[in-house]
N, C-alpha and C positions, 0 to 999 in steps of 0.2 A: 637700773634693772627694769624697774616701770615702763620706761620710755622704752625698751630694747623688745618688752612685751606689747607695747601699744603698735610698733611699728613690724613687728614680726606680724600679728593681728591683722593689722590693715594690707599686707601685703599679699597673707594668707586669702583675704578675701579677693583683692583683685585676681589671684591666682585660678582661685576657683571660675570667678567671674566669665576670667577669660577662656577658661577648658572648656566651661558650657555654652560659651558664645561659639567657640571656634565649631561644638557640632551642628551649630546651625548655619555657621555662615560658610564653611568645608565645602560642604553638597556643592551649596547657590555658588559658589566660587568655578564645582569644579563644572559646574553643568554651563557654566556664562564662558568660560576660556574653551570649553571642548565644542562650544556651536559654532566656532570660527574657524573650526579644524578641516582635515581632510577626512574622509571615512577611515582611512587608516591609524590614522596621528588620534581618534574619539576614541579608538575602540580602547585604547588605555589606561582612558576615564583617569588622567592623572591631572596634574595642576600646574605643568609646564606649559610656557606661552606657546602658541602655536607659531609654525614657521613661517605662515602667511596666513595675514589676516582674511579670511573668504567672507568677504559680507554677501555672496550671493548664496548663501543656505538659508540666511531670512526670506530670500525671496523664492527659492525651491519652495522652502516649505510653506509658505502662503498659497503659493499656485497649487504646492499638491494636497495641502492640507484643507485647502479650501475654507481657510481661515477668516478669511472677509465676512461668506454670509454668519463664519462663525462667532465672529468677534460682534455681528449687530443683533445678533440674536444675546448674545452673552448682554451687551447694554441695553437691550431694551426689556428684560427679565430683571436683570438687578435695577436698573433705574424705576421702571416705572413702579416694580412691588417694593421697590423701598419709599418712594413718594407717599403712595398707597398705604403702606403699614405706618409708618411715623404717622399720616394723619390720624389715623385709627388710633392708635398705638395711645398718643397723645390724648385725643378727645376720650378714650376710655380712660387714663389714670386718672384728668382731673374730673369724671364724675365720680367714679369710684373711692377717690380719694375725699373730697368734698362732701358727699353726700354717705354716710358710714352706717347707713343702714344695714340690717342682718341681711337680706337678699343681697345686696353689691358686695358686702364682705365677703359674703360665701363664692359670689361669683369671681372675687377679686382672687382668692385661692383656688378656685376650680380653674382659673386659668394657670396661674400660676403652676403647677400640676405639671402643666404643660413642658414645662422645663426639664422635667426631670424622666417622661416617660416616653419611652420608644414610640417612633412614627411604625403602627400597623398597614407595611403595604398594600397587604391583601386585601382587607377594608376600606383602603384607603382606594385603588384601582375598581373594585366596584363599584364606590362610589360616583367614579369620573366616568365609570362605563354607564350607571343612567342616566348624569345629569351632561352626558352627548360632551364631556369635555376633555376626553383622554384623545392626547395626540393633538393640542392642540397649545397653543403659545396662550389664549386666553385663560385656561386651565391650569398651564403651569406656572401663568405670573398671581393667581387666586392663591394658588396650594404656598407659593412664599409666603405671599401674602398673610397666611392664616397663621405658618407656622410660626412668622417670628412675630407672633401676637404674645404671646407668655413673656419672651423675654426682654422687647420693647415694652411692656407694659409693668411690668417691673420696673425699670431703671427709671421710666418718667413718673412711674408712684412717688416712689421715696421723691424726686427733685418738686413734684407738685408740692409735698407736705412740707419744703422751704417755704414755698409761696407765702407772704401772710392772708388770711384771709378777708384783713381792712379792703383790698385792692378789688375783691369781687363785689361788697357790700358799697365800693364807690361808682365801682360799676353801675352798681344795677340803679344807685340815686340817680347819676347821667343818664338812666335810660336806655341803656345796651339791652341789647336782646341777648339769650343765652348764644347766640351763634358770634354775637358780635365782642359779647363781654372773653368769651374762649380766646377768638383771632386776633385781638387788638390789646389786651391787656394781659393775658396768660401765655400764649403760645410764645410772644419775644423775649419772653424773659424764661423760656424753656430753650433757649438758643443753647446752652452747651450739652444738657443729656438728647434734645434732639440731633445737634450734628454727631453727636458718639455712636446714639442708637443708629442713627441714616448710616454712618459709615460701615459698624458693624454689620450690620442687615446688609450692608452695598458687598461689601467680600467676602459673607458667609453664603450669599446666592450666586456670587463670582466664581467660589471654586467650590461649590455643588458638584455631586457626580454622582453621587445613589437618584437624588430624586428625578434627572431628565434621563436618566439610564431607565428608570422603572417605567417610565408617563411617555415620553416621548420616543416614538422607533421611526421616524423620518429624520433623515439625513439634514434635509434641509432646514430643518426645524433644530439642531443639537445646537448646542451652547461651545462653547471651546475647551473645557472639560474634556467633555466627550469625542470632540473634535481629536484632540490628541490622544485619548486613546486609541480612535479609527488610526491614528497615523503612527501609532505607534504598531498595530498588529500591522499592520501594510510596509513599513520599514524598519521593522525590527532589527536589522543589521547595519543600517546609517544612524549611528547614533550621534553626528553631527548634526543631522536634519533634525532627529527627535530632540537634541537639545536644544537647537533654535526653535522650533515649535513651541517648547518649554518655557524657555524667557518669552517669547511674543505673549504668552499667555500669560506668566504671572507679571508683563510690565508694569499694566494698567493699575491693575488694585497694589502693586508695591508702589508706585507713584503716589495714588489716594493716600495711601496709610501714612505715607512720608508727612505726605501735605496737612493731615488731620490728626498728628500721634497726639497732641497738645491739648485737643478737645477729646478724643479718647481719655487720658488722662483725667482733665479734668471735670469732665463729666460725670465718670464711672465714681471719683470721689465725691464729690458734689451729690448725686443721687443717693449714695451710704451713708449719708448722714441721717436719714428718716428712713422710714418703713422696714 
């Protein structure tokens, strides 16, 4: 009777498991079979293979989607404000963390804050309107930059306070400068909440659309976001095209995610254990 309840239990949970897998992975299913289709054979949106494979809607939709300049605009906004925020990100938890003074505490929650409260776009655009940066790629790799300051700065808090603090105090008998004793003794051994935080940061700037929707109105300047919604009001009735438009766009960071789920993981644990 035990055993007929233990296995009833475990079966129950796969069950569930896989009812809430399958709403996630339906969509992505039905949107990857329907980009190979005919305009006719998508508009069905069902989950039957297509009667011939058309790999030329990848290519439609790059020439019309103008995907290229959109895809370097997309890596060079997530790559370089994620380079940029991890250093930051970093060199603020371990002083904050380190030094627990009543001003870095208060400032360590004042950012923190940050996580929890609405981006104000109207203050946030005037802003860029005086300091001459609205409409501009150098402006809108700052404004990632800034935003994922709270929530990088959090998860590398807690993994500094694993740190022991013997390894700083050997430091500084060697002779490290504070620049030196950070990069060569602290920051390697931040190796796993850094690759979590980089990655996070890398595909919450990837599939962005409120913020280059608000900052940025040049074409040439969108991201791929935004890219496919341009392609979606302009072929809203080829939803073969707009589905290949779709996977081009989410390949990249599904590939990342793939390649990094393991430092996600263990990272976001790793970092919960303090602060």
């Amino acid at each position: 009777m035990i055993f007929n309840r233990k296995v009833a239990y475990k079966v129950g949970k796969q069950l569930i498991a896989c009812i809430l897998s399958s709403l996630v992975i339906v969509p992505f299913l039905v949107i990857f079979l329907n980009s190979f289709k005919t305009e006719a054979e998508a508009a069905l949106m069902d989950l039957s293979l297509p009667k011939v494979f058309r790999w030329e809607n990848y290519s439609v939709a790059i020439e019309r989607g103008k995907l290229i300049i959109s895809f370097f605009n997309s890596s060079l906004y997530s790559i370089v404000a994620t380079i940029i925020s991890v250093i930051i990100n970093s060199m603020a938890a371990f002083v904050l963390s380190r030094r627990r003074t009543k001003l870095n505490q208060f400032l360590y929650f004042f950012m923190i804050l940050g996580i929890m409260l609405p981006t104000n776009y109207i203050a946030l655009i005037k802003v860029m309107q005086i300091l001459h940066l609205l409409n501009t790629r150098t402006g809108i790799i700052l404004l990632y930059t800034a935003i994922n300051v709270p929530f990088g700065t959090f998860i590398l808090y807690g993994f500094v306070e694993t740190i022991p603090r013997e390894l700083d105090e050997a430091g500084v008998i060697d002779g490290a400068s504070p620049l030196q004793l950070f990069f060569r003794v602290i920051f390697p051994l931040l190796k796993p909440a850094v690759v979590t935080v980089a990655l996070l940061t890398f595909m919450g700037i990837w599939n962005d659309f409120m913020l280059p929707l608000y900052v940025l109105n040049r074409a040439s300047q969108w991201p791929m976001t935004l890219a496919v919604y341009n392609f979606f009001g302009q072929y809203q009735s080829e939803w073969n095209l707009i589905f290949a438009d779709i996977v081009l766009t989410c390949f990249p960071v599904f590939i990342i995610y793939l390649l990094g789920q393991k430092w996600i993981v263990s990272g976001m644990t790793a970092g919960a254990v303090k602060g």
